[in-house]
C-alpha positions as CSV (number, residue, x, y, z in Angstrom):
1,X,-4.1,16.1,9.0
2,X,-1.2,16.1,11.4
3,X,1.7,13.3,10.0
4,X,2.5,10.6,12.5
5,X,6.0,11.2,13.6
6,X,6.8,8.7,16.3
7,X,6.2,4.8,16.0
8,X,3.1,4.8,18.4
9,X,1.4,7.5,16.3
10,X,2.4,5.5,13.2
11,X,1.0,2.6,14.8
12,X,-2.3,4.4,14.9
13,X,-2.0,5.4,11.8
14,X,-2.1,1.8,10.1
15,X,-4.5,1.1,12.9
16,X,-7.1,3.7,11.8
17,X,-6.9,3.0,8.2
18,X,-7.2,-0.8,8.1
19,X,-10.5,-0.3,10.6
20,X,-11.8,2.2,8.0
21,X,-11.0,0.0,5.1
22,X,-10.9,-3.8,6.3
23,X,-14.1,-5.3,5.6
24,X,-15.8,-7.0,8.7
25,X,-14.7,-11.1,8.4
26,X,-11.8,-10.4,6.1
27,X,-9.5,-13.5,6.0
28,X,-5.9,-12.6,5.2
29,X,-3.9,-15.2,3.5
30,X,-0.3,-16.2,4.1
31,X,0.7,-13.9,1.0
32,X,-1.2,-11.1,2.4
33,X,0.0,-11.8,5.6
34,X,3.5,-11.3,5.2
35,X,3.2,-8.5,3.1
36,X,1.1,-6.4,5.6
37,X,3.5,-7.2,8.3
38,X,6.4,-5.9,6.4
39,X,5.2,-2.9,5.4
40,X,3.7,-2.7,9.2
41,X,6.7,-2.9,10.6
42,X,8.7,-0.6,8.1
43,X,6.4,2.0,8.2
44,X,6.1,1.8,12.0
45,X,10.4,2.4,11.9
46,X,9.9,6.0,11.8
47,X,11.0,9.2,9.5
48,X,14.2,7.5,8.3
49,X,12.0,4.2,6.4
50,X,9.8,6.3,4.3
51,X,11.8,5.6,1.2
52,X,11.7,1.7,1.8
53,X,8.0,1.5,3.0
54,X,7.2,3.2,-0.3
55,X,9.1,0.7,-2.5
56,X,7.7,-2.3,-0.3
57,X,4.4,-1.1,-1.1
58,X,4.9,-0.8,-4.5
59,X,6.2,-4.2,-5.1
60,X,4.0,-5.9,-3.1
61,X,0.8,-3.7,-4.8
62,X,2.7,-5.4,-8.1
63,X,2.2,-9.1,-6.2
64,X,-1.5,-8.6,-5.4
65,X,-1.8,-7.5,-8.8
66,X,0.1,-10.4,-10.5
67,X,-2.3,-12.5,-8.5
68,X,-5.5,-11.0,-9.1
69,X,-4.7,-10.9,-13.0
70,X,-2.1,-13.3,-14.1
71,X,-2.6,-13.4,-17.5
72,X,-1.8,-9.3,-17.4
73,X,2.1,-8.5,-17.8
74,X,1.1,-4.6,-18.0
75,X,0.2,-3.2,-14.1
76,X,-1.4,-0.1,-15.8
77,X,-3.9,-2.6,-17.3
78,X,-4.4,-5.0,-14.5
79,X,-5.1,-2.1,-12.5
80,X,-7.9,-1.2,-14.4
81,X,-9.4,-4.7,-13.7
82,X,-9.5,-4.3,-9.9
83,X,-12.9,-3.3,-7.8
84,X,-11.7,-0.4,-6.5
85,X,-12.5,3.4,-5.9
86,X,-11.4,5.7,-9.4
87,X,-9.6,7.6,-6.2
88,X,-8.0,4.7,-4.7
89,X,-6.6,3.5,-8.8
90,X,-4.8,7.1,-8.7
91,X,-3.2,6.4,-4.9
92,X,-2.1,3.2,-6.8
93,X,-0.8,4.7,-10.0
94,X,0.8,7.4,-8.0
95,X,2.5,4.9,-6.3
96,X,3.8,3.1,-9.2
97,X,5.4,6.1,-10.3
98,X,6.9,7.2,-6.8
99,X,8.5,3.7,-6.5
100,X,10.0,4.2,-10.0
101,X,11.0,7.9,-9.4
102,X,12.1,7.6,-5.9
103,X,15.7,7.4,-5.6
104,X,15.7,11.1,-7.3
105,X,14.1,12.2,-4.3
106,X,13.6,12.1,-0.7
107,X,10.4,10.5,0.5
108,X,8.4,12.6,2.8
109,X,6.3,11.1,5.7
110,X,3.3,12.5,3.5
111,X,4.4,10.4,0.7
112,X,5.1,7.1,3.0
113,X,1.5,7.5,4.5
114,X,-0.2,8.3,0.8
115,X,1.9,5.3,-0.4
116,X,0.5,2.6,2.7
117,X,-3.0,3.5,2.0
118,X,-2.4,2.8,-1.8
119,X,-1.1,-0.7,-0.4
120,X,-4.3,-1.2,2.4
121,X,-7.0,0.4,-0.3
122,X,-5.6,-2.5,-2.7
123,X,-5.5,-5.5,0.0
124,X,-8.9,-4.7,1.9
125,X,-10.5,-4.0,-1.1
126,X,-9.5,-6.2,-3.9
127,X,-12.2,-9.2,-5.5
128,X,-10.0,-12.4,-6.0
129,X,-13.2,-14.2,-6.9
């Protein structure tokens, strides 16, 4: 897979994953809203916002989670709650752990991409019912 360097090809990017992974009538709600329109436009800022679309996406995979299972203080846990793949949990918990690890390193464009479909697998594919 060839990484999207410039802001139309990371456009596409975001584009091409939430058709793969939005379900067809999928309302978003304000709090989704917002969220996917930050990371959006983050991500789409090229190279030099990797390290703050991951830690966007982290925190805002922590909301979702806080709202899907409120009664959970432990992510790890409420994680294991949510209707989604075994593969998509580990995009998640790899994630978590980038966010916390992060300002040790410098986020790649491979990480910033693994990091928004962690964030889109959790919002297209979460049950809040």
């Amino acid at each position: 897979m060839q990484l999207p360097t410039t802001s139309d090809e990371r456009f596409a990017f975001i584009s091409a994953l939430e058709y793969r992974l939005k379900p067809e009538r999928f309302w978003v709600t304000d709090f989704l809203a917002q969220r996917l329109m930050d990371v959006e436009w983050t991500f789409c800022g090229g190279e030099k916002e990797n390290a703050a679309t991951v830690k966007r996406c982290a925190e805002y995979s922590r909301d979702i989670l806080q709202a899907m299972n409120p009664d959970k203080v432990d992510f790890g846990e409420s994680l294991q709650l949510v209707a989604i793949s075994a593969s998509a949990k580990e995009e998640v918990r790899d994630l978590f752990a980038l966010g916390t690890s992060m300002d040790a390193v410098r986020v790649t464009t491979q990480q910033a991409c693994g990091a928004l479909s962690a964030f889109l697998q959790l919002v297209y594919t979460r049950d809040f019912s």
